[in-house]
N, C-alpha and C positions, 0 to 999 in steps of 0.2 A: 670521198676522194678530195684531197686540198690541191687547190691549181693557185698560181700567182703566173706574171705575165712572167718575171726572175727565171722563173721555172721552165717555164714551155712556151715557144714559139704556135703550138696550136691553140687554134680559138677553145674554147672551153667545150660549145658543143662537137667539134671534132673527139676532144678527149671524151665525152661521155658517150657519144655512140661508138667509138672503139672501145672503151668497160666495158659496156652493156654488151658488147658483139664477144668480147672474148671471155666474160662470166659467163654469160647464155650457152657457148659453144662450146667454153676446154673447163668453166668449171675455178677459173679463176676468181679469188676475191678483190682484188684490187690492182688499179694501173699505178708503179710506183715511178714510170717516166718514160714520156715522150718526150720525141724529136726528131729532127729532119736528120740522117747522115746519107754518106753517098757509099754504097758497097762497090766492092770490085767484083768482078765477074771471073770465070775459068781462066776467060780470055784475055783479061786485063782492062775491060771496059769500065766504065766508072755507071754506075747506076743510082738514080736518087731514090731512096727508100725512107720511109719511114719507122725507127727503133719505137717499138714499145715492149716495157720492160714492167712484168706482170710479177706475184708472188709465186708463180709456179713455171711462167717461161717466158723467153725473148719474140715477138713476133716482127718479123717484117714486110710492111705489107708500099707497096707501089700505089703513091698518091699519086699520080694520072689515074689508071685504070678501080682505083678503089679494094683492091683485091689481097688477100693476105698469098703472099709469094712463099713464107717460109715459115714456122713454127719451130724453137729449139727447147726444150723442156731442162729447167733450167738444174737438173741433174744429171744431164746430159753433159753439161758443159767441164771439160777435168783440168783448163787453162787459159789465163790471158795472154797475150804479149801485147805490150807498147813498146816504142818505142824512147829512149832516153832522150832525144831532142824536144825543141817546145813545138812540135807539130801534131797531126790531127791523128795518125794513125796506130788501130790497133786491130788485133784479132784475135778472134773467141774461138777456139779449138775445141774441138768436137768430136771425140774421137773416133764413134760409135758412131760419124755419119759422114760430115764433111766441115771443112772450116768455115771460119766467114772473115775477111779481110774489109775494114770501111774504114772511114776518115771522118771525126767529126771536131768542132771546135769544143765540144766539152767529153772530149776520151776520158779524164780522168776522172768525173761527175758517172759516167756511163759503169767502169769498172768498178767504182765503190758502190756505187747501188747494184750491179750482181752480184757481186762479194756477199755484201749485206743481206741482198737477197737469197742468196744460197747459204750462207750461215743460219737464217733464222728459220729457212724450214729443215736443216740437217745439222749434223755436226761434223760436216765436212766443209774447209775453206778452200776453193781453187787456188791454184798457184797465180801468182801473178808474175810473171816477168818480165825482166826490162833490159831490153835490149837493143843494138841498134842493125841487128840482124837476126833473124828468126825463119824457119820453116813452116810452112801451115799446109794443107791438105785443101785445094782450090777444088777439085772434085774428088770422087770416091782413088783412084789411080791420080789425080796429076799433086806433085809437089812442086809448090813452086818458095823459092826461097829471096825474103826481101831484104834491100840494104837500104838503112838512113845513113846521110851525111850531108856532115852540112859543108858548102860552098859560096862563096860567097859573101856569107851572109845568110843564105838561103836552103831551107833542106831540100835533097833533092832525091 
């Protein structure tokens, strides 16, 4: 695995005991990126989780409790959306389960490495879209549908 500080906000040993945990456990070869982002919840709560993005799936796992919250198998995954503005937000569609809505300062580092990701073990590209409205699937029944624009000066 190659770490630079460029790259990831985690100390190095954070990154090596999450490899080691998600080889050991799903069978993965390699972590191709951590980071901190904050998900949204059913409910609209903002939650701080941490992305790690494996050669076989996305995990997010809650740095307070240490705990992995979520696993998505990165063939699972049939869609992005971002948004068109220079802000943080995207979501990763899932069809086959539930979406995921988060916000990070590097969305568009995050989406090219599952692209990449998912290209190199299929020959299927997920779509990417971009837009400054989209619907995503907050639980298995709730859709909820977001809107960027900017104000201000400011998206909101």
């Amino acid at each position: 695995m190659r770490h630079s500080d460029r790259n990831c906000w985690l100390s190095l040993a954070s990154v090596l005991f999450m490899e080691n945990t998600v080889s050991i456990r799903y069978w993965d070869n390699k972590v191709l990126f951590a980071d901190k982002v904050l998900k949204f919840t059913q409910s609209g709560k903002m939650k701080r989780r941490i992305l790690v993005i494996t050669d076989f799936a996305l995990y997010l796992v809650d740095p307070d409790a240490d705990i992995l919250k979520r696993r998505i198998a990165l063939a699972a995954v049939d869609k992005l959306c971002i948004s068109k503005l220079s802000d943080n937000f995207f979501a990763i569609i899932v069809p086959t389960e539930y979406d995921c809505l988060m916000a990070s300062t590097r969305k568009k580092e995050i989406v090219d490495v599952i692209v990449k990701a998912i290209k190199s073990t299929s020959e299927y590209e997920p779509e990417v879209a971009s837009s400054n409205r989209f619907e995503y699937h907050a639980a298995a029944e709730v859709i909820k549908e977001v809107e960027f624009e900017e104000a201000d000066g400011r998206v909101k």
